[in-house]
N, C-alpha and C positions, 0 to 999 in steps of 0.2 A: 878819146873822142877825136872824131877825125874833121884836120881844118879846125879846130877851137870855134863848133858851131853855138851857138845860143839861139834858140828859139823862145821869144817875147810872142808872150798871147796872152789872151783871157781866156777864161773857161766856158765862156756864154759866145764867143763868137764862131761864125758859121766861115766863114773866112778861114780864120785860123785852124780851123779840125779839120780843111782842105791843104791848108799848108802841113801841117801833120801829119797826114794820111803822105802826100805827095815826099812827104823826108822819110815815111817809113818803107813806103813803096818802093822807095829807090837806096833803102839800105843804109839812108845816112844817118850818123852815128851826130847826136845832140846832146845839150843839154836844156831843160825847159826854167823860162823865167815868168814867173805871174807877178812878182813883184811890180805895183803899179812906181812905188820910189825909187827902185834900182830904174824903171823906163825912165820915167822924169829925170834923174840925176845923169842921162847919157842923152838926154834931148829926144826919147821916143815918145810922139806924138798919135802915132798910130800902130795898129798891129792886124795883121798879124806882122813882125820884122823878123829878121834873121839877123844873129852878129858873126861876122864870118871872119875872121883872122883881124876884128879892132874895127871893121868896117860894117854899117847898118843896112842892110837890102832891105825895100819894099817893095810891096806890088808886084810888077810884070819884073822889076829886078831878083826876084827869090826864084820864080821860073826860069828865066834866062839860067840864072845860074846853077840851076839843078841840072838844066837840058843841056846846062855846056859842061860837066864832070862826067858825061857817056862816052 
């Protein structure tokens, strides 16, 4: 898995199957978290997040960061 990415989501949101789509789109290599206790126990409040080498992206940060690895 490249970068130690973790992708935090749920399975009902519309959000998150766009962050999905946009990690497979662009090849990156993940692993997926549904676990609602592993978010809680790392302070994730919302999702969809990304954990990218220890560090939490949301939002406009999971784009940025996709559009900056081209």
């Amino acid at each position: 898995m490249e970068d130690g990415v973790i992708f935090y989501h749920t399975l009902t949101c519309p959000q998150c199957k766009m962050v999905e789509k946009l990690l497979n789109d662009n090849n990156i290599e993940y692993s997926s978290c549904i676990d609602m206790d592993e978010m809680r126990s790392k302070q994730i409040r919302h999702v969809p997040a990304l954990g990218v080498n220890g560090e939490i992206l949301i939002g406009k940060d999971i784009f940025n960061w996709v559009r900056g690895r081209k």
